[in-house]
N, C-alpha and C positions, 0 to 999 in steps of 0.2 A: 479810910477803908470803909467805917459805914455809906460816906454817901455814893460809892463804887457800887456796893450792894444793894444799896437804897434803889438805884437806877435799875440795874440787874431784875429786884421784882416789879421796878414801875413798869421795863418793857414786857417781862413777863405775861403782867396783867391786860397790857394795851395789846400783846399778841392774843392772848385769850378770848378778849374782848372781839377783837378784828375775826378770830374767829368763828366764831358764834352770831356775828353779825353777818359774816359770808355765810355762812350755813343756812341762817334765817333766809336770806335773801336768795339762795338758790332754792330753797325748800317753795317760795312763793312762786317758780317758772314752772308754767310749762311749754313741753316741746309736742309740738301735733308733724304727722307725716301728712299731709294729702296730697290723695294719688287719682290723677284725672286723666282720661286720655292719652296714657303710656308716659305722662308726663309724672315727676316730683317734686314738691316744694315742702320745707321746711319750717316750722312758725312757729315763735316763742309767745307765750300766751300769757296771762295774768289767772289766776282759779276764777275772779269774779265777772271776767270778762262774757261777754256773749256772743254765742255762736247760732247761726241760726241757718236754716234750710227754708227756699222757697220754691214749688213748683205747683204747675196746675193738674190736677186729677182727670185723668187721660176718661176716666168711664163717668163721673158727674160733671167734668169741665168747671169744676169749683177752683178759686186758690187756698190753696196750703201752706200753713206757717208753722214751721216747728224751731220752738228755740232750747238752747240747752246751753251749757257752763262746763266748762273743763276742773271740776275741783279735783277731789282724788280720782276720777274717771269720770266719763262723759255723763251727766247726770242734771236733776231739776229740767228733766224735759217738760215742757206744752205745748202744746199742740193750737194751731186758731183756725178756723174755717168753718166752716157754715152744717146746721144739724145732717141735712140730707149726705153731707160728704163723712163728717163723725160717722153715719149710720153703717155708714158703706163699707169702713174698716171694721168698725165695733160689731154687725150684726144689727144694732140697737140694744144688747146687750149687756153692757159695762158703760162708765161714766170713761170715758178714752183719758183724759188726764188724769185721773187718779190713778190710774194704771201705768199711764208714760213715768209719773213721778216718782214708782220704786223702778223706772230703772237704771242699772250701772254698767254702765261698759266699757270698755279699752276701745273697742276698732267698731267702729258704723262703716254702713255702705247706702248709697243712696242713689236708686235707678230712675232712672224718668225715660219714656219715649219721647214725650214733650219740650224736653227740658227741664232743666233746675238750676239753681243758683244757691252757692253758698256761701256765707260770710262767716268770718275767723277774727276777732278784732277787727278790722280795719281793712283785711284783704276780701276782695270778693273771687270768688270763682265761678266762672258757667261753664253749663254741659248742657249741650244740643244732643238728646236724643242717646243718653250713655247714663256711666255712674261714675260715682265720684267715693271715694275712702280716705279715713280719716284713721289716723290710728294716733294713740296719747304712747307716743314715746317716754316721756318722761312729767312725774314720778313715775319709776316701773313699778 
């Protein structure tokens, strides 16, 4: 009868176990929506992964690089491109990534006349002349 019981709390423990390991390991995904051109795709993410945005600046005709990470919302943005193109958003007035770096967000939206391109882990997307939306589904 004990080793009946004995088993009873080994699976108990190995259930416990198992879940809290699936919990950890769904706690680690995320789920991005991006919405381009009437279209939908759906994208399982990792928080340390990088996601980045590339288009050329319609008024200095400079390229722009902005990267950011999906942790608990879209966030650890920076920004690359050249001072005159910095100037153009900023004024000259603010240091532009110290400022991308507090932000947090659920849903970005990204327009370009020119085009852009975005990458998500591993997937790329372009957009001729439109925008493109990104929303963190999940963690809500």
């Amino acid at each position: 009868m004990w080793a009946l019981r004995r088993e009873s709390s080994l699976a108990r423990l190995l259930r416990s176990w198992a879940f809290w390991l699936i919990l950890l390991a769904a706690s680690l995904l995320r789920v991005v929506e991006v919405e381009a051109e009437g279209e939908r795709a759906y994208l399982v993410l990792l928080p340390f992964e990088e996601a980045r945005v590339e288009f050329v600046n319609s008024v200095t005709g400079r390229p722009v690089l902005l990267e950011f990470r999906p942790l608990f919302r879209f966030q650890d943005f920076r920004a690359y491109t050249d001072p005159e193109t910095e100037a153009y958003y900023t004024g000259g007035t603010y240091p532009w990534n110290q400022a991308l770096a507090k932000e947090r967000r659920k849903a970005l939206r990204y327009c370009s006349e020119s085009g852009l391109a975005l990458r998500l882990g591993g997937e790329w997307f372009r957009v001729e002349g439109g925008c493109v939306g990104l929303r963190l589904l999940f963690p809500p």
